[in-house]
C-alpha positions as CSV (number, residue, x, y, z in Angstrom):
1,X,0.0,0.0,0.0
2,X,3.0,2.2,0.4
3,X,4.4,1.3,-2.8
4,X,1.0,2.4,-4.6
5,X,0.4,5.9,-2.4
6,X,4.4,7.1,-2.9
7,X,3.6,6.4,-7.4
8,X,0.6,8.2,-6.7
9,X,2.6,11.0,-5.2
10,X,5.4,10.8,-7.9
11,X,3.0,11.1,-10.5
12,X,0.7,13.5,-9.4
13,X,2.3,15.3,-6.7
14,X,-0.6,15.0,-4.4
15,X,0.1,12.7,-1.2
16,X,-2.6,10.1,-0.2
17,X,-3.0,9.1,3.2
18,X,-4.6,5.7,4.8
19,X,-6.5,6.3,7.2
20,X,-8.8,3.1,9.4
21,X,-11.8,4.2,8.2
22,X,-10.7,4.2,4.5
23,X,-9.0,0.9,5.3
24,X,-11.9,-0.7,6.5
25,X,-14.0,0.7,3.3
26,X,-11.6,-0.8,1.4
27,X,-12.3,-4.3,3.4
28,X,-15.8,-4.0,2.6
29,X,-15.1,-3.6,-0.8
30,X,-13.4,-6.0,-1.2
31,X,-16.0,-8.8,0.8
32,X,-18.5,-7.1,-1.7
33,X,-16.6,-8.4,-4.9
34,X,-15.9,-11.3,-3.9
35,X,-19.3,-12.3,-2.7
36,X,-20.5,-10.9,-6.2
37,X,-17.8,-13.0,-7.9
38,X,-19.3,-16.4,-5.9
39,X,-22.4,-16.0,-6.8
40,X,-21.6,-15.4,-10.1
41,X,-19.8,-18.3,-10.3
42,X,-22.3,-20.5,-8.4
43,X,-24.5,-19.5,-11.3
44,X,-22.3,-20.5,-13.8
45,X,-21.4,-23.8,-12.2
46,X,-25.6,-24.2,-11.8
47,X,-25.3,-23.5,-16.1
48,X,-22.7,-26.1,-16.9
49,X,-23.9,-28.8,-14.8
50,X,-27.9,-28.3,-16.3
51,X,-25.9,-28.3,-20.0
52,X,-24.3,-31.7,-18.9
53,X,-27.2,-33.4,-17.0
54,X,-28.9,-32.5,-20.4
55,X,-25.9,-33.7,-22.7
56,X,-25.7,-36.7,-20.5
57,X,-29.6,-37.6,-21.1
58,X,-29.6,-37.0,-25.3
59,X,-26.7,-39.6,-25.0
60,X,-28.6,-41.5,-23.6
61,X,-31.4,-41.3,-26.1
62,X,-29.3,-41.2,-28.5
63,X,-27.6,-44.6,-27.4
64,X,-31.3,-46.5,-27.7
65,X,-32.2,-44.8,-31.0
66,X,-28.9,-46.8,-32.1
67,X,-29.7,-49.7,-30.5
68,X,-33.1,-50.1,-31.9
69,X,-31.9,-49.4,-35.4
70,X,-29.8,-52.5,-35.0
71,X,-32.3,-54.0,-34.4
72,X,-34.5,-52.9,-36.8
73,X,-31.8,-53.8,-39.5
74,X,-32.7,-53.0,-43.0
75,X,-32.7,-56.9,-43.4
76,X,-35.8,-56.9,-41.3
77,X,-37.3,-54.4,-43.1
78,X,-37.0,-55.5,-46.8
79,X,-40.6,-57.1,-46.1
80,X,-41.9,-54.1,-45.5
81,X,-40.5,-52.1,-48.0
82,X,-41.9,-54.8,-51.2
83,X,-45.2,-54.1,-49.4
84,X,-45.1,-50.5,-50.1
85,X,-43.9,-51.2,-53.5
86,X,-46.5,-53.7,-54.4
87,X,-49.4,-51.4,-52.7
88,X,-47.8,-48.4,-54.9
89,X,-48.0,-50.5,-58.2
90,X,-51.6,-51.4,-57.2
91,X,-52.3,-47.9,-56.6
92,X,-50.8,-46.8,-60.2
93,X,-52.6,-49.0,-62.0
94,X,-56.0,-47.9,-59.8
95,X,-55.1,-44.8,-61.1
96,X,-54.7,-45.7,-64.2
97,X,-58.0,-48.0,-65.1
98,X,-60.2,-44.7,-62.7
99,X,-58.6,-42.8,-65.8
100,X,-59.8,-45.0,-68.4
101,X,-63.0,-45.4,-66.1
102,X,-63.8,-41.7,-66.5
103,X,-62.9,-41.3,-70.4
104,X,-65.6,-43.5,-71.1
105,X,-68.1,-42.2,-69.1
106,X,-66.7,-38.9,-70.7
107,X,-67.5,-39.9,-73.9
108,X,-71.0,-41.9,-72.9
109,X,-72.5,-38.9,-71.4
110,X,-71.5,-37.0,-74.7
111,X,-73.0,-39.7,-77.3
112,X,-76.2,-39.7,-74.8
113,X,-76.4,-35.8,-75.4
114,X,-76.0,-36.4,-79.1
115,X,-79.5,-38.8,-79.3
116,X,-81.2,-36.7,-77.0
């Protein structure tokens, strides 16, 4: 502290005296900032341990996804996939004879209006 008051002295000629009372300010001060700083960094601790607990549970998700892709292997789902396949080719050629269906009904109605 003597160091710090005779620089401030040297550099702007003005002496600085310690007295108790400014000593003991300076105590609180300092019990102020570092309170601050601990609860500040009890926050910060409280943020990094949510962000693992949550990292820690998608891993864990994450882990049984994998595991029931194994074993849902796309082996065991080749069945599955020609069913799809079949029911889209069924479904195309639906399509395909409800196109034909309504042509001729087209053309029906307008022979009907012809005779009428």
């Amino acid at each position: 502290m003597r160091d710090v008051s005779e620089d401030f002295k040297a550099e702007l000629g003005r002496a600085n005296y310690v007295t108790p009372t400014s000593y003991l300010e300076l105590i609180t001060m300092f019990q102020r900032l570092v309170t601050a700083k601990r609860i500040e960094n009890s926050k910060t601790l409280s943020r990094y341990t949510v962000g693992l607990d949550k990292l820690q549970s998608s891993a864990q998700q994450v882990a049984g996804m994998q595991q029931e892709l194994r074993v849902r292997n796309p082996i065991s789902l080749v069945p599955i996939t020609i069913q799809n396949v079949a029911f889209l080719v069924t479904a195309e050629a639906g399509s395909h004879v409800c196109v034909l269906c309504c042509e001729l009904y087209s053309s029906f109605y307008k022979l009907c209006l012809l005779f009428m």
